[in-house]
C-alpha positions, 0 to 999 in steps of 0.5 A: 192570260193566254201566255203567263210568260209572254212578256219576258219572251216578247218585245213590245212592237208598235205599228211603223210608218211609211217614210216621210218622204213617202208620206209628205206626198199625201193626206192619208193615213200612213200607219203601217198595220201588224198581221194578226200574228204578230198582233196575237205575239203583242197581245201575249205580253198582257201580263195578267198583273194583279191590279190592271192599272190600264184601267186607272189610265183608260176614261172608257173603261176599257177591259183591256186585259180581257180583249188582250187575252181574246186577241191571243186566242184568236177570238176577234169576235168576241173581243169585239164586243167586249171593245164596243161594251164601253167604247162607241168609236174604238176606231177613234180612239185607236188612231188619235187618243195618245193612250194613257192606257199604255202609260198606266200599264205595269209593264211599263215599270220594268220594260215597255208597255202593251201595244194597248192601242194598236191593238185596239184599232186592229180589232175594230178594223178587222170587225168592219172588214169581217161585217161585224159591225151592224146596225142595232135597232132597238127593239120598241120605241120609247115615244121620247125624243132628244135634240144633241146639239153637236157632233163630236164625239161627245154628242155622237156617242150620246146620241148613239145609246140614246137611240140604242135605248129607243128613243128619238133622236135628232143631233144638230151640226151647225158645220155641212158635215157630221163630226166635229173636231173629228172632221174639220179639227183633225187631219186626213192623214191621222183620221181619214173621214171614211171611218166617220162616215160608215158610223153616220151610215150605222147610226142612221140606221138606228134611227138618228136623225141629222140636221147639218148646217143647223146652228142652234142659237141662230138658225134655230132657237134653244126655245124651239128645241125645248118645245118640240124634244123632250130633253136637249143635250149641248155637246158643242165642244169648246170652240172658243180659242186662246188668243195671243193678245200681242201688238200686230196679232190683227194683220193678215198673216196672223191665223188661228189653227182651226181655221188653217186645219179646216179649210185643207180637211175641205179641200181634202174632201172636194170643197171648192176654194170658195167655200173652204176659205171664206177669209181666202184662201190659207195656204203654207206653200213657199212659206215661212211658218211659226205654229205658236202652241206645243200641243197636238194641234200645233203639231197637226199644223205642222204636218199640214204646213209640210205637206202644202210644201213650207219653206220651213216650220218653226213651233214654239212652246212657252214652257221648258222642254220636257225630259226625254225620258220620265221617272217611272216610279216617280209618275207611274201609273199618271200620265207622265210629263216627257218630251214627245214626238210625233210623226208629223215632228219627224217630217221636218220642223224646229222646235224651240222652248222656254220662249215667249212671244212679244210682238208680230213684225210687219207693215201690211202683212206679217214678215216675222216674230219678236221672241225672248226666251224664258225660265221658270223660278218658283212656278214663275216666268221670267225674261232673260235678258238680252235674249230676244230673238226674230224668228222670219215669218210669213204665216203665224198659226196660234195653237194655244188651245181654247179657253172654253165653248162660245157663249154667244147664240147657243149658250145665250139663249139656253140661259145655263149657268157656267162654272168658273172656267166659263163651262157648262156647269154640270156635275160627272152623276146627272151631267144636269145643267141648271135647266130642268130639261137641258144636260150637257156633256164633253169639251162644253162641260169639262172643257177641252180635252181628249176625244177618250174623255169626250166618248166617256162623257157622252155615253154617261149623260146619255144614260143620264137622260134616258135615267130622266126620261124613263125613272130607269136606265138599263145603259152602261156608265 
């Protein structure tokens, strides 16, 4: 590495917020980014260890030691192209991936880690600002065309290196915009949908074709895609949310996050009321809010329900509390089980563990939460008694994570077999379905999980299928 020494003189320095005072005015990123000094000083604590086990904890396989180094020697550019070699959307995964790299990193035996991620968005950040990001347009045109259905990061890093490869490409998106869960699951203020668009305005120009408002297995049959595309990659994600499944769960006040997340990251981009509430209108403002579900979601549902002014946000999460802090030498280099905090946790919510759900209070609407706390004895929970507890509500979102994709429509009609947890059933080598000519990839296949993950996969089928349509692939793995 640039500076052997780096990491014994150099304190690791992430990025800083604004305050959540400022914040809480408004839906935009708030990330306070670093200058390229000090960007070069947190490159320079790489310690250029025998074994980089940030590659043990990055699914993209990141070259993280070496764009490190790049960054200390002032070399942006090319550690651009090494960022772009193996992952399409570093942007991405600069903002909202929760940077398993960094858990993996060997600093973070002794001290704290490198500063993986922040350095990786600010080299993507300075390749759009400096014009380096271009379109690039394959050479030649194979004659082959594939139909992507859905646009999430799976599919978009599919389709991506599919056209890259020289093939036709058409992505099929059954919402009005293009992204996903990166566009309707994730919050403005984590993930402003600017950095989509400018990678929609590239993939075009590569060739991509996309159809919006398409649902395939509605509007459009699976059967109509096998007769006019060569090959068809499902890459819907795992929309299929957890349900509660306790008395009163039916009334009004009882909402899933996506649809809550959905309809302000509408409103954030200029939909009228109308269209981004077709079951009316959803909104915290003068209320109280219970977010069942301890997850990123949950936590998302969270800095929504204080922006739209909440009387108060309470998240409830059926397991322990974590520790504070995990015992390195026990978990090192695996992704550690510890109590995390996110930003939109600083901005005002009371957290509460160990506690079950029993019924939804209410007549005509939801008026509170019938909670009992619990513990855990060998592997098993059990109520303690005389603990139950309600918590006043007014809105109640369940952020309890999916269960896998919907199989109505799409899956129906491709008539694909499914694994034990009800995925599309496919294996990490061909990522082939039982259908000669159908593939599948991210949430649907492996279900839910990280947008990291979700880009990984779609980059493999990908070279999978132009494997399949060409007797070879020249794309990365």
């Amino acid at each position: 590495m640039g500076k052997a020494t780096g990491f014994l003189e150099i304190d690791r320095k992430d990025r800083s917020y604004d305050a959540p005072q400022e914040r809480l005015k408004h839906y935009r990123e708030f990330v306070i980014p670093h200058d390229d000094t000090t960007l070069k000083g947190q490159a320079a604590r790489c310690m250029n260890c025998g074994i980089p086990y940030c590659h043990n904890g990055c699914p993209v396989n990141n070259q993280i030691p070496d764009w490190n180094h790049l960054v200390y020697e002032n070399d942006w550019r090319t550690a651009l192209d090494n960022l772009h070699s193996t992952n399409n959307f570093p942007e991405f995964t600069g903002r909202i991936c929760p940077a398993p790299c960094e858990a993996s990193c060997t600093l973070n035996l002794i001290d704290q880690p490198v500063t993986i991620k922040s350095i990786e968005c600010a080299i993507v950040d300075k390749g759009w600002k400096e014009g380096w990001i271009e379109p690039q347009v394959p050479a030649q045109k194979t004659g082959k065309s594939v139909a992507v259905v859905g646009s999430g990061p799976a599919g978009l890093a599919c389709a991506q290196q599919l056209a890259r490869a020289g093939h036709s490409v058409t992505v099929f998106e059954k919402s009005d915009r293009v992204g996903g869960l990166l566009r309707y699951g994730i919050p403005d203020f984590k993930l402003e949908k600017h950095l989509i668009n400018r990678r929609l305005v590239q993939m075009m120009a590569e060739g991509v074709e996309f159809r919006t408002s398409v649902e395939v297995g509605v509007t459009v049959s699976v059967a109509s895609l096998l007769e006019n595309f060569d090959k068809v990659v499902l890459a819907g994600g795992a929309e299929d949310p957890r349900p509660i499944g306790i008395p009163g769960f039916e009334l009004p006040g009882v909402r899933y996050a996506m649809e809550f997340l959905t309809q302000q990251n509408k409103r954030v981009a200029g939909d009228d009321e109308i269209r981004a509430a077709p079951r009316g209108s959803l909104l915290a403002t003068g209320k109280h809010v219970v977010v069942i579900g301890g997850g990123d979601t949950g936590s998302d549902c969270v800095g929504t329900s204080n922006r739209q002014g909440a009387l108060s946000v309470t998240q409830l999460e059926i397991m322990p509390r974590p520790p504070e802090k995990e015992d390195k030498a026990l978990t090192w280099p695996n992704w550690p089980l510890k109590l995390r905090t996110s930003s939109s946790h600083e901005e005002g919510v009371e957290r509460e563990f160990a506690v079950l759900t029993k019924r939804v209070l209410g007549e005509n609407d939801v008026s509170g939460l019938e909670c009992v706390r619990v513990e855990w004895k060998n592997g098993k929970m059990e109520e303690i008694e005389g603990s139950t507890f309600v918590i006043p509500a007014d809105l109640i979102f369940l952020a309890m994570g999916f269960v896998g994709p919907r199989k109505a429509g799409l899956l129906e009609q491709a008539g694909v077999e499914l694994d034990a947890r009800g995925n599309v059933k496919a294996n990490t080598s061909d990522y082939h379905t039982s259908h000669e000519r159908i593939f599948t990839c991210g949430d649907m296949r492996r279900g839910q999980s990280l947008v990291v993950w979700a880009i990984r996969e779609g980059r493999q089928c990908a070279r999978a299928v132009d494997e399949a349509l060409m007797g070879t692939s020249e794309l990365p793995r």
